[in-house]
C-alpha positions as CSV (number, residue, x, y, z in Angstrom):
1,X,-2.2,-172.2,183.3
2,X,-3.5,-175.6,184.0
3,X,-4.7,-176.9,187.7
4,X,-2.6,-179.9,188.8
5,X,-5.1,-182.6,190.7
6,X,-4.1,-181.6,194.5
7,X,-4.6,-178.1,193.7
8,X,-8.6,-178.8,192.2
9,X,-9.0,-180.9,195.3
10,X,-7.8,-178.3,197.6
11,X,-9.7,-175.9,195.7
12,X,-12.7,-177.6,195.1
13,X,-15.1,-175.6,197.0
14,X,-14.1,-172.6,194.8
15,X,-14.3,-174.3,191.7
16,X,-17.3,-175.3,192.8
17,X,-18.5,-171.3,192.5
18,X,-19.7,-170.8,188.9
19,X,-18.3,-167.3,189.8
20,X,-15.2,-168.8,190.4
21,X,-14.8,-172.4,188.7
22,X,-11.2,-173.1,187.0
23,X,-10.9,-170.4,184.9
24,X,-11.4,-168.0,188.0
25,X,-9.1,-170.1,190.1
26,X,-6.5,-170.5,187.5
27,X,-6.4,-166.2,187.4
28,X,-5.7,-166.8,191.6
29,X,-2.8,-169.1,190.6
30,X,-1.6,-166.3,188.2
31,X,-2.3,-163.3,190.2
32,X,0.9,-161.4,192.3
33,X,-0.5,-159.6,194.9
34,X,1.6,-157.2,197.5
35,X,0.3,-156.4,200.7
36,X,2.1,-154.1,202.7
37,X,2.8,-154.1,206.3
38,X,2.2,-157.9,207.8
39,X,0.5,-156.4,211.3
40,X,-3.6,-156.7,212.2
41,X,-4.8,-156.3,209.1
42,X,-2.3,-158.1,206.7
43,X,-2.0,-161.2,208.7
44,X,-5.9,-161.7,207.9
45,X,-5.3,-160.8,204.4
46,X,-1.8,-162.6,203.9
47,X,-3.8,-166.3,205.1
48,X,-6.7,-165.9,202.8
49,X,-4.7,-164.8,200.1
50,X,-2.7,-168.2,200.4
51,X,-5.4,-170.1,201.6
52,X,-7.5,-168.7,198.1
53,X,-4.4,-170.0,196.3
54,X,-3.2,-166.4,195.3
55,X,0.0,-168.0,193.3
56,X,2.8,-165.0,193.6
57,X,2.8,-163.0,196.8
58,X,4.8,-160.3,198.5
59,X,4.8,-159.4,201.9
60,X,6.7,-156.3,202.8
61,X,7.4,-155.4,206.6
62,X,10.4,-154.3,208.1
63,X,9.4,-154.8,211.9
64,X,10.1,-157.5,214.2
65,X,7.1,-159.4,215.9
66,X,6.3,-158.0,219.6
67,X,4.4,-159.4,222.3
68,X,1.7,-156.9,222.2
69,X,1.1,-157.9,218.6
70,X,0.1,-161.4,219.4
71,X,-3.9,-160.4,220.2
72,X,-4.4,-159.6,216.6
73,X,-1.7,-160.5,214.4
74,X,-2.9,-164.0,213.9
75,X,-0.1,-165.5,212.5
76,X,2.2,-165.0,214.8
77,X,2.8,-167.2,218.5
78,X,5.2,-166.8,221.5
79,X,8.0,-168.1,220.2
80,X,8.0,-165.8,216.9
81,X,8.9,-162.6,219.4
82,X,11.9,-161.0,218.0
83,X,11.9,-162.8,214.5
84,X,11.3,-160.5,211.7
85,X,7.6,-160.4,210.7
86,X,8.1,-160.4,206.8
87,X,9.9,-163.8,206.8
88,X,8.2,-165.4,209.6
89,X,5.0,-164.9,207.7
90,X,6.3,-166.5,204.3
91,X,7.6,-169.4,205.9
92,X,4.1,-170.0,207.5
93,X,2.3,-169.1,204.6
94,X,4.3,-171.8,202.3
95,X,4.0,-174.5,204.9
96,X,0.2,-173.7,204.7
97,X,0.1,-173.7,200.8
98,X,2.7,-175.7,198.9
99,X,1.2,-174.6,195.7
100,X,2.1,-170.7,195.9
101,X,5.1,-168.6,196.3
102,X,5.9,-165.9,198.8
103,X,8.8,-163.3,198.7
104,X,9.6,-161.4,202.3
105,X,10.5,-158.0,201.4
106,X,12.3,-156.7,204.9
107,X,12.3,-153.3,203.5
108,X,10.9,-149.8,204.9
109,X,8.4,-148.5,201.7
110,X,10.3,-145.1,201.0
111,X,9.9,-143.5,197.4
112,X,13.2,-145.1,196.7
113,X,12.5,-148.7,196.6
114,X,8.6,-147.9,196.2
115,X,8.5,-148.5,191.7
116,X,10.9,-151.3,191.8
117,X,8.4,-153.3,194.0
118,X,5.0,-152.1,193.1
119,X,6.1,-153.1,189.5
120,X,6.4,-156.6,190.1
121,X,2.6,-157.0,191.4
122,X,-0.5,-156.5,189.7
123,X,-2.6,-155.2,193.5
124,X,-1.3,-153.8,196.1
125,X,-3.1,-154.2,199.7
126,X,-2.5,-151.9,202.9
127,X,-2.0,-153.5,205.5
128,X,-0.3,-149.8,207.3
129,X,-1.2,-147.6,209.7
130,X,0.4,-144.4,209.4
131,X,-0.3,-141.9,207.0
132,X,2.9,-141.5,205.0
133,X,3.0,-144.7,203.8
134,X,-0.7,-144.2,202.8
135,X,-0.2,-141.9,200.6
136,X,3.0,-143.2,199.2
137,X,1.1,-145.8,198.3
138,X,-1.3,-144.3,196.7
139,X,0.8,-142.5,194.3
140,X,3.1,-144.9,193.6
141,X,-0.5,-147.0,192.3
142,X,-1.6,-144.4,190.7
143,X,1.5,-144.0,188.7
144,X,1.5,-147.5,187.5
145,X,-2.4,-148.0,187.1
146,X,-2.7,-150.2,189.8
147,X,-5.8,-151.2,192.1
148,X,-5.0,-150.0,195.7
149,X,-6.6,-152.3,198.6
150,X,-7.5,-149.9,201.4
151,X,-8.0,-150.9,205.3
152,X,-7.8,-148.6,208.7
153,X,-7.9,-149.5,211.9
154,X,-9.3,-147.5,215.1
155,X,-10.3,-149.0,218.7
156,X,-13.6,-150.6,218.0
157,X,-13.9,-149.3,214.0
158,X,-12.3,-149.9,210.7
159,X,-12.3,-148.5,207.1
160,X,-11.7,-150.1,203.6
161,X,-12.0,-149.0,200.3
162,X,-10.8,-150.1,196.6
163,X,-8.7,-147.0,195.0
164,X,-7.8,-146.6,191.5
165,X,-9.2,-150.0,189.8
166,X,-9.8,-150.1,186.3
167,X,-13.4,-149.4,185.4
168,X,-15.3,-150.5,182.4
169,X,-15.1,-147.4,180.9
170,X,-11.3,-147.0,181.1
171,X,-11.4,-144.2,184.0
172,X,-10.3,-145.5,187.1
173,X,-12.2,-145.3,190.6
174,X,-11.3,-142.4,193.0
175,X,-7.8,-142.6,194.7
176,X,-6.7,-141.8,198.4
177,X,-6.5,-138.3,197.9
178,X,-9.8,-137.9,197.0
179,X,-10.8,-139.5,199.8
180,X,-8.7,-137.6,202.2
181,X,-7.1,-134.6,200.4
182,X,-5.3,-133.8,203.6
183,X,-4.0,-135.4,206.4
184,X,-5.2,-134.9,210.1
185,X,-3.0,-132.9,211.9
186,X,-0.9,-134.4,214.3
187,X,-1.8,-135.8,217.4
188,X,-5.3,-135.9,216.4
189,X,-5.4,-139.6,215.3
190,X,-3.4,-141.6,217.3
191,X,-2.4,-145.7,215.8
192,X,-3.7,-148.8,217.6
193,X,0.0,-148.2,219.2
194,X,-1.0,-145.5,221.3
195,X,-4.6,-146.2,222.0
196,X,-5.7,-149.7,221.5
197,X,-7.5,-151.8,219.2
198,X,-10.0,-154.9,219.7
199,X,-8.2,-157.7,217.9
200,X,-11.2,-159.0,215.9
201,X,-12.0,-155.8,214.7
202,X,-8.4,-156.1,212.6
203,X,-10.4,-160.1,211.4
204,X,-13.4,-158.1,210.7
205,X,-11.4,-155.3,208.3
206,X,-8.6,-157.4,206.9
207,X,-10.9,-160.5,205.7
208,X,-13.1,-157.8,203.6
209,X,-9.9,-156.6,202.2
210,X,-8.5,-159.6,201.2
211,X,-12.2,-160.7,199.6
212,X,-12.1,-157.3,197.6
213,X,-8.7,-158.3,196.3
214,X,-10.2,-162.2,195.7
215,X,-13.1,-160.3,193.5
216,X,-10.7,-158.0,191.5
217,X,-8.7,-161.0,190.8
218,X,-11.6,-163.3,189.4
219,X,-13.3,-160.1,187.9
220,X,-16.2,-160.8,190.3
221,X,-19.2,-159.2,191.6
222,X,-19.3,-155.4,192.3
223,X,-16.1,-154.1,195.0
224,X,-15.8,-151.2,196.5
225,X,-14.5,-148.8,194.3
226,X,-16.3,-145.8,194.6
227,X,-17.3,-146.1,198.3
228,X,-16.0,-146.1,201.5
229,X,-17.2,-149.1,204.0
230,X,-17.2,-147.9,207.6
231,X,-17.5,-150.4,210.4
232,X,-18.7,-149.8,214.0
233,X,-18.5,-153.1,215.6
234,X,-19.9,-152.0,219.2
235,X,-23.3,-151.2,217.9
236,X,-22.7,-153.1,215.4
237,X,-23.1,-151.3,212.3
238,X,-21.8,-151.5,208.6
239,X,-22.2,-148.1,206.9
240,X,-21.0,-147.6,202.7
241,X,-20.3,-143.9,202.0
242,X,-20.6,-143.4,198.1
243,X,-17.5,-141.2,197.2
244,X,-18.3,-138.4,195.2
245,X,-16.9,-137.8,191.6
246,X,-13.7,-137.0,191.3
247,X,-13.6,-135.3,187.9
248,X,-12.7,-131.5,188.3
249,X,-10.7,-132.6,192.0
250,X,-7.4,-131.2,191.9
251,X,-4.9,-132.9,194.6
252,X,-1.1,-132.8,195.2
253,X,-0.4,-136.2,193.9
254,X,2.7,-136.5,191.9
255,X,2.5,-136.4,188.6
256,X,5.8,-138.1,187.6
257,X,8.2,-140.6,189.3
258,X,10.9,-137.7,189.3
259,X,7.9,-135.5,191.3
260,X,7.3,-137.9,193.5
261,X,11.4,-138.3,194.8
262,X,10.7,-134.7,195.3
263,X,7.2,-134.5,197.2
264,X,8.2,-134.3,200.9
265,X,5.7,-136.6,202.2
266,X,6.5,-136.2,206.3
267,X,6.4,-132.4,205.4
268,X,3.0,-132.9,203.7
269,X,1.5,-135.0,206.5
270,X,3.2,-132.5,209.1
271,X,5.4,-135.0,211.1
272,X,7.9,-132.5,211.2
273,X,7.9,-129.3,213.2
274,X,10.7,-127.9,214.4
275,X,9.6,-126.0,217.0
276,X,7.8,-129.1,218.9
277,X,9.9,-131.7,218.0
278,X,13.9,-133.1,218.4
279,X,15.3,-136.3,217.0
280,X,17.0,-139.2,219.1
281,X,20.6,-137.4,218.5
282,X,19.3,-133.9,220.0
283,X,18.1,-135.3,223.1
284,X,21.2,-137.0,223.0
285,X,23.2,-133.5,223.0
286,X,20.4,-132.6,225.6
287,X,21.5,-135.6,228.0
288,X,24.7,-135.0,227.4
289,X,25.2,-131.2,228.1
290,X,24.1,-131.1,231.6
291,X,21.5,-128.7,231.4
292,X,18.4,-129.2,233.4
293,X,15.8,-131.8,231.6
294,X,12.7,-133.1,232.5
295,X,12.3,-135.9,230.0
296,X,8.5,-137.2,230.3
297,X,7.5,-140.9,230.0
298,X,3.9,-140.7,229.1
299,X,3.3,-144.4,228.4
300,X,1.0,-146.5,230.6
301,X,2.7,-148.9,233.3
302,X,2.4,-151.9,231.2
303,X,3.8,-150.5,227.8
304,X,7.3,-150.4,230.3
305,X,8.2,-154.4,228.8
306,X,10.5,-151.9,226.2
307,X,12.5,-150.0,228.5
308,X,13.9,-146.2,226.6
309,X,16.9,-146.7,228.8
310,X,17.1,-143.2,229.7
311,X,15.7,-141.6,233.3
312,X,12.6,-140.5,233.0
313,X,9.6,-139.1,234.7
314,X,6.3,-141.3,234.9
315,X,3.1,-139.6,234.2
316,X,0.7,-141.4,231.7
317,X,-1.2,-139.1,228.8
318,X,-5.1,-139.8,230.9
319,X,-3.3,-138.4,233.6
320,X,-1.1,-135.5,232.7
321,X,-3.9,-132.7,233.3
322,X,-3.8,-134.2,237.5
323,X,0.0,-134.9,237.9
324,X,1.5,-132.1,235.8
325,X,2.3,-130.1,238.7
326,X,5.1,-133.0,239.3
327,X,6.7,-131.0,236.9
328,X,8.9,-127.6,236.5
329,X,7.3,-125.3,233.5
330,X,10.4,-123.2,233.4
331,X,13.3,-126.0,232.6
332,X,13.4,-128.1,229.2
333,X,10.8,-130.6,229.0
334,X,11.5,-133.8,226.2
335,X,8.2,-135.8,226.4
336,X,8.4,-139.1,224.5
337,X,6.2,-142.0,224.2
338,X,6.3,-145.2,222.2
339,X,6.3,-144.4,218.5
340,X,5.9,-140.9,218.8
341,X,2.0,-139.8,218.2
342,X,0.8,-139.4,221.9
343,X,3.8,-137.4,222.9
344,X,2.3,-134.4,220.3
345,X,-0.9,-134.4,221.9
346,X,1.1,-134.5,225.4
347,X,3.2,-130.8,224.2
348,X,-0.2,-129.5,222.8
349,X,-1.6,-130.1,226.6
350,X,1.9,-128.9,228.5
351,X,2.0,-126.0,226.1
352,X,-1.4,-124.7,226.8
353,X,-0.7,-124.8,230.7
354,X,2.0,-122.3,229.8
355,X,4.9,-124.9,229.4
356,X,7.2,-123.1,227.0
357,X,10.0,-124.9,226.5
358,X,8.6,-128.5,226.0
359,X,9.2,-131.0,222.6
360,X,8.3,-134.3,221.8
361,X,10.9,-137.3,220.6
362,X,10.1,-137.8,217.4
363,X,9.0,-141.5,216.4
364,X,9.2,-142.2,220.1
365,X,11.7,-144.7,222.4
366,X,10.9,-147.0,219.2
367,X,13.1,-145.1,217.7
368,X,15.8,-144.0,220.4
369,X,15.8,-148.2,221.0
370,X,16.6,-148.8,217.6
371,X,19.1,-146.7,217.1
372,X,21.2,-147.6,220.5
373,X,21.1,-151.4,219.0
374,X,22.7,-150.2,215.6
């Protein structure tokens, strides 16, 4: 695959790079790379990707762009609020790079669509933040040999990691699972969602991911397979944990395609529980019956911009151990919050002050909104 003369000039400095030169800039311009989820960290990764002249790339999200994203998701402005995410970044991404071609995939990952897509790309970057889709992910890579591009996000700190590449003796680096073998349990890591996140903290994570996927591409330098980067940028502080062997590990990962239709990933990661948690058409029924509710809005005051629509009682998670005596322990008690993840540390609180009869909404007013607009 030749270089046409405007892409070596707008390459130059790479080829440039005895690292890189034309035969590592023609791989870039062969290269399809998927990053999934086109938030904090795959905005980052999404521009150098193009920038770097990646020539085939996807960019799966299913969300639309919100105000509160604009600190960190640096592709988007004020007047891309409301637009899907997915195709508002592929249209900026080819008018920054006619040389390259993105596809928007406005899809949901599930285990459905998950082997169609991967197939089509040779990486696949995270650019998530929940753990489902993690380690969906992850085994869908793992089933087709693919490298994995891992980055986290949490207030001031950030993860990232290369899973399952190749090495030079045919075995491939440790996956997810070895990493994390289980998922926390809820309510015990919250997303940036429900407790913040300094937006160039996403920058920091999301351009080391997108140079890890630059050097697996050339077949460059040493990545980070094998170790886990941890960044702490109030002290500031850069940390790599060496992640041990993973011969002899055994995990749940699914061992087939069929296995993995079958794996019951919210199960595994324990979203569900019915005993502390309804869906949108339960409280529904609740609203609806007549019974006496206390439905409990534990957002802060300026998360309100998204209304739930439903009447609610005010009392923000920092403050729930001062005002829950607004409340009456012996009725029903729904607490909900945006997407869902504070409201189960919320029951675990109301619960231990000997609030029997309290639940959480599961995947939050997010959820209820979306599905009184379809």
């Amino acid at each position: 695959m030749n270089l046409s003369l405007p892409e070596q000039k707008r390459y130059s400095r790479h080829l440039l790079l005895k690292e890189i030169g034309v035969a590592g800039q023609e791989k870039l311009k062969s290269a399809r790379v998927l990053v999934v989820g086109a938030g904090g960290l795959g905005c980052p990764v999404l521009q150098y990707l193009a920038a770097s002249g990646v020539g085939i790339m996807g960019v799966m999200d299913f969300d639309t762009v919100s105000a509160s994203n604009l600190h960190r998701q640096i592709l988007f402005n004020e007047s891309d609020i409301g637009k899907s995410k997915a195709s508002c970044v592929a249209e900026k991404l080819i008018l920054s790079n006619s040389h390259i071609l993105v596809k928007a995939i406005e899809e949901k990952l599930t285990v459905k669509n998950i082997r169609k897509i991967f197939s089509e790309y040779d990486i696949v970057v995270d650019g998530t933040d929940n753990f489902i889709t993690r380690y969906l992910i992850n085994d869908a890579c793992m089933l087709l040999q693919k490298p994995y591009v891992f980055g986290s996000l949490y207030k001031f700190s950030g993860q990232v990691a290369v899973f399952n590449q190749l090495l030079p003796d045919g075995s491939r680096s440790a996956n997810y699972r070895t990493v994390f073998p289980e998922p926390p349990s809820p309510g015990t890591v919250a997303d940036c969602a429900e407790v913040g996140v300094l937006g160039s903290v996403a920058g920091i994570v999301g351009t080391i991911q997108a140079t890890e996927t630059l050097k697996l591409i050339v077949g460059i330098g040493s990545t980070l397979a094998g170790k886990l980067m941890l960044i702490d940028a109030l002290k500031p502080e850069f940390n790599l944990l060496e992640i041990p062997s993973q011969k002899g590990i055994v995990n749940d990962a699914p061992e087939s395609w069929e296995a993995m239709e079958l794996f019951d990933y919210e199960s595994f990661c324990k979203i569900k529980s019915t005993s502390n948690h309804i869906d949108f058409t339960v409280l529904e029924a609740i609203i609806e019956s007549g019974n006496p509710v206390q439905i409990v809005d534990i957002r802060e005051d300026w998360e309100y911009e998204e209304d739930g629509g439903i009447s609610t009682i005010s009392i923000p998670l920092h403050a729930i151990n001062d005002m829950m005596n607004q409340l009456d322990p012996t009725i029903q008690t729904v607490v909900v919050c945006t997407t869902g993840n504070r409201s189960v540390l919320a029951v675990k609180i109301l619960k231990s002050a000997g609030f029997h009869n309290v639940v959480s909404l599961e995947g939050g007013l997010k959820s209820w909104q979306s599905q009184q607009k379809a």
